[in-house]
C-alpha positions as CSV (number, residue, x, y, z in Angstrom):
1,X,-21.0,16.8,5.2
2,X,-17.7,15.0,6.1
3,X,-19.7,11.9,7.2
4,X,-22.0,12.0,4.2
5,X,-18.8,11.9,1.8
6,X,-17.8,9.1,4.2
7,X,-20.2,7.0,3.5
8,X,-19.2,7.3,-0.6
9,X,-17.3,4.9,-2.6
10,X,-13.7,5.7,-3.9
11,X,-15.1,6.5,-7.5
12,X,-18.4,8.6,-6.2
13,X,-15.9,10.6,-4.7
14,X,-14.1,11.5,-7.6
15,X,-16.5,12.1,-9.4
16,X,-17.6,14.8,-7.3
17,X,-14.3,15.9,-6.9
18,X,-14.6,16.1,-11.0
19,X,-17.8,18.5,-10.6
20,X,-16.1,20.5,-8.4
21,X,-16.4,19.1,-5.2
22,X,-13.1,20.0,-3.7
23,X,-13.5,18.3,-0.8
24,X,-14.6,14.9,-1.8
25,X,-10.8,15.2,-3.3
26,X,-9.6,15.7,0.5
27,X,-11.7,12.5,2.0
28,X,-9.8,10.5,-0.7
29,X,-6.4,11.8,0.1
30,X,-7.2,11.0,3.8
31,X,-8.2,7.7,3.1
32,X,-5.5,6.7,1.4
33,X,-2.7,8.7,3.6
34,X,-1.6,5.7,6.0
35,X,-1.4,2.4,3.3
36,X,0.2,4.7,0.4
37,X,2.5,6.8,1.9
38,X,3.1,3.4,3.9
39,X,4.1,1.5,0.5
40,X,6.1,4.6,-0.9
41,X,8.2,4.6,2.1
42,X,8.7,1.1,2.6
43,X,9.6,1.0,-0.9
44,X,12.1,4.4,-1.1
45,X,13.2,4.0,2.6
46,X,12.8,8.0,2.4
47,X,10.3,9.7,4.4
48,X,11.0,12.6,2.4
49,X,11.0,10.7,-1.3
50,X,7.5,9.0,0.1
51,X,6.4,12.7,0.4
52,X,7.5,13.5,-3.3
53,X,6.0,10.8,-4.8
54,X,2.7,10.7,-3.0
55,X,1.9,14.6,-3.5
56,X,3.0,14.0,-7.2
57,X,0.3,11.4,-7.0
58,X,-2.2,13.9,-6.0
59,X,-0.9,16.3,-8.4
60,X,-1.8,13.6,-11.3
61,X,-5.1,13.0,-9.7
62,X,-5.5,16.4,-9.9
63,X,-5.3,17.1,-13.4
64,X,-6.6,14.4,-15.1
65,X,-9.5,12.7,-13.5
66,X,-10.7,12.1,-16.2
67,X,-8.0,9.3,-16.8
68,X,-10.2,7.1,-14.0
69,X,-12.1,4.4,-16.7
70,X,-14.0,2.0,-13.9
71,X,-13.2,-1.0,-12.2
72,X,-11.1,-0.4,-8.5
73,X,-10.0,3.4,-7.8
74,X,-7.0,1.8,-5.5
75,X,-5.4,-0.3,-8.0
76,X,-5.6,3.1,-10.5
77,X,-4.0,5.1,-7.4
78,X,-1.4,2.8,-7.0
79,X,-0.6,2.2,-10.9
80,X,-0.4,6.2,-10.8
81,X,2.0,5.9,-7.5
82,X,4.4,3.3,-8.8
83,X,5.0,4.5,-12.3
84,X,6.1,7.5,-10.5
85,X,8.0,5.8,-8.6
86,X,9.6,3.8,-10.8
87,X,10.5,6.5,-12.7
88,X,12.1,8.4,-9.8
89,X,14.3,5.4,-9.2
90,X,15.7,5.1,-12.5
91,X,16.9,8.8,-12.6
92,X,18.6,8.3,-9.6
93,X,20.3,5.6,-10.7
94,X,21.4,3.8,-14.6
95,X,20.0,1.2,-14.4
96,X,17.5,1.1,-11.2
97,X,14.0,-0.4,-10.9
98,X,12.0,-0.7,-7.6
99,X,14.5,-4.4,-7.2
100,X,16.9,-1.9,-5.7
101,X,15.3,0.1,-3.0
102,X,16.0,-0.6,0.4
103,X,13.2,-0.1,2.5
104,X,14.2,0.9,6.3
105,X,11.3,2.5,7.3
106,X,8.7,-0.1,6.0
107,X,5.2,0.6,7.8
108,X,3.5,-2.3,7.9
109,X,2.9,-2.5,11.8
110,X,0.4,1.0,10.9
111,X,-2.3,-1.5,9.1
112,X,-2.6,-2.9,12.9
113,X,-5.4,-1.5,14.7
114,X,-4.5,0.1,18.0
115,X,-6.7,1.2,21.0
116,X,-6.0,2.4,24.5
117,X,-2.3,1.3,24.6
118,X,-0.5,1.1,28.4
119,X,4.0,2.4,27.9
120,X,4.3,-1.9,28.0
121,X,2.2,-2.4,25.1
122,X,3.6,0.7,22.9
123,X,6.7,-0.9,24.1
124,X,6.0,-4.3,22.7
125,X,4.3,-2.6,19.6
126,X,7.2,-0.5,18.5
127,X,9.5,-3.6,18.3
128,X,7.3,-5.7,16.5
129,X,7.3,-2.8,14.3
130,X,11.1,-3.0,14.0
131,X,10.9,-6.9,13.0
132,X,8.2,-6.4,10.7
133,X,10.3,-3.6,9.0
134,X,13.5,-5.3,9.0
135,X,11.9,-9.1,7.5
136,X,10.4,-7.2,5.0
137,X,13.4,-4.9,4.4
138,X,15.1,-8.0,3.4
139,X,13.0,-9.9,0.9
140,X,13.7,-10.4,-2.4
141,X,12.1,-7.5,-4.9
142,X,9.9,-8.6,-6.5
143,X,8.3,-10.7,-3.4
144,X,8.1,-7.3,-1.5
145,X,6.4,-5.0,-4.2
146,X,3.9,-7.8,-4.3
147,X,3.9,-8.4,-0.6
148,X,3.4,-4.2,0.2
149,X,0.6,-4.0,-2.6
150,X,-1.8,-6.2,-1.2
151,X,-0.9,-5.5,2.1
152,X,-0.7,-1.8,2.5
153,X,-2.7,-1.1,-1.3
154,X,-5.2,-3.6,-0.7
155,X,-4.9,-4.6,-4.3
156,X,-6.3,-8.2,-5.5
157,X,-3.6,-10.4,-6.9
158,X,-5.6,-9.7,-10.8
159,X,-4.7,-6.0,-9.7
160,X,-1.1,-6.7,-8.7
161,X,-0.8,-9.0,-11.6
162,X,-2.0,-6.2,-14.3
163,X,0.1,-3.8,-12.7
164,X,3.8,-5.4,-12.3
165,X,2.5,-6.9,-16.1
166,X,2.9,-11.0,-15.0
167,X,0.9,-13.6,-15.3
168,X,-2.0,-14.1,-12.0
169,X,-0.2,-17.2,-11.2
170,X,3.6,-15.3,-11.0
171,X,1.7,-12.4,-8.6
172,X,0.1,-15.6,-6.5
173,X,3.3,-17.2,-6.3
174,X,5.6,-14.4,-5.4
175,X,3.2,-13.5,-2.3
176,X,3.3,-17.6,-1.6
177,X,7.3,-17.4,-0.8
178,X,7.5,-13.6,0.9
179,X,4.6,-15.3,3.4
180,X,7.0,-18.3,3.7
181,X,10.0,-16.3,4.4
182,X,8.2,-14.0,7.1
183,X,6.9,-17.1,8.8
184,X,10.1,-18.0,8.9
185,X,11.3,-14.7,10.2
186,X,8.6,-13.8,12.3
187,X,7.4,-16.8,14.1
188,X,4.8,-15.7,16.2
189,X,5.1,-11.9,15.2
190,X,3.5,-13.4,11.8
191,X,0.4,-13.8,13.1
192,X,-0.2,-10.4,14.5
193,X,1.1,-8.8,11.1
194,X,-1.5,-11.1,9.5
195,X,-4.6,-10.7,11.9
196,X,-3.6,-6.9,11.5
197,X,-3.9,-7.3,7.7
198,X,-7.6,-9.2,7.8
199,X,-8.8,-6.3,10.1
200,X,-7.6,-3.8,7.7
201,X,-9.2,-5.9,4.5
202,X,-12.8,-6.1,6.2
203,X,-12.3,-2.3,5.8
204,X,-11.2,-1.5,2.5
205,X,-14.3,-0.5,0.5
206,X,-13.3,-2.5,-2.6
207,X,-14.4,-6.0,-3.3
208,X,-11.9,-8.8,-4.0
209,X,-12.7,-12.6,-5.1
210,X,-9.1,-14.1,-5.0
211,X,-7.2,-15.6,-2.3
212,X,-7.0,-14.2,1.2
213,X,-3.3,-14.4,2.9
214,X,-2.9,-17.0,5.0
């Protein structure tokens, strides 16, 4: 049965999770465990706030299926996901939004397919991992919510755009300058985060017609 519920889309699965179906509900959560608790860390810098807010997530998912109208079920998971998390940021703080958390445990290196690592290669993995972390760590905001979306939510720039509530162009451009200043960063480093990325996208069961990264 687990391979059969493999092979469904996101929203078949929900809505068998909506007719009872409980464990349609836990091949979603699996499939989504790596890239969202990724972006929740990355953007708390809390393993244990990631944990909050993803079950919470769940929890939301949970109750109101129903609230799921159509188009992509990842760019509704992640609306759900970031409202929370926005609002668990401001009651920690006055006058906090996600432009104040500071990501140390960012994730990205986990959207880069591994097999049959030698110690050299884990090694070599587990400090790109650190410079990947700390680059992204430091970009502006607004250039890393975008930047974590599409790379860890798999969310098309019209998603990311509809959810942060700016214009397609402002999404487009933000990504444009965090690509810049990891380039910068990175050097060569860039292009294994960004081959990592296209691996993961050929993946992702959802469609997109924008702009790739590059």
């Amino acid at each position: 049965m687990r391979e059969s519920r493999g092979n469904l889309k996101d929203d078949e699965l929900l809505n068998a999770f909506r007719h009872g179906d409980v464990q349609a509900l836990d091949e979603l959560v699996a499939r989504y465990q790596s890239s969202l608790h990724g972006y929740l860390r990355a953007m708390t810098g809390s393993s244990a706030d990631a944990d909050d807010v993803f079950q919470e997530t769940w929890m939301r998912v949970i109750r109101n299926p129903g609230s799921f109208r159509g188009g992509a079920f990842n760019a509704w998971l992640w609306r759900i996901a970031r409202n929370l998390l926005v609002d668990r940021l401001r009651r920690r703080k006055p006058v906090v939004s996600l432009d104040d958390a500071d990501p140390d445990h960012a994730s990205l290196i986990e959207t880069i397919p591994a097999a049959g690592h030698q110690p050299c290669e884990e090694v070599e993995e587990t400090e790109i991992a650190r410079r990947v972390a700390a680059a992204v760590a430091v970009l502006p905001p607004d250039q890393r919510d975008v930047f974590l979306l599409r790379m860890q939510g798999g969310l098309s720039f019209s998603e990311i755009a509809a959810l942060r509530r700016v214009p397609l162009n402002t999404a487009l451009g933000r990504m444009h300058y965090a690509i810049q200043r990891l380039r910068r960063e990175l050097g060569s480093v860039y292009e294994v985060l960004v081959n990592g990325a296209r691996n993961t996208e050929q993946g992702l069961k959802g469609k997109r017609t924008d702009h790739e990264i590059r």
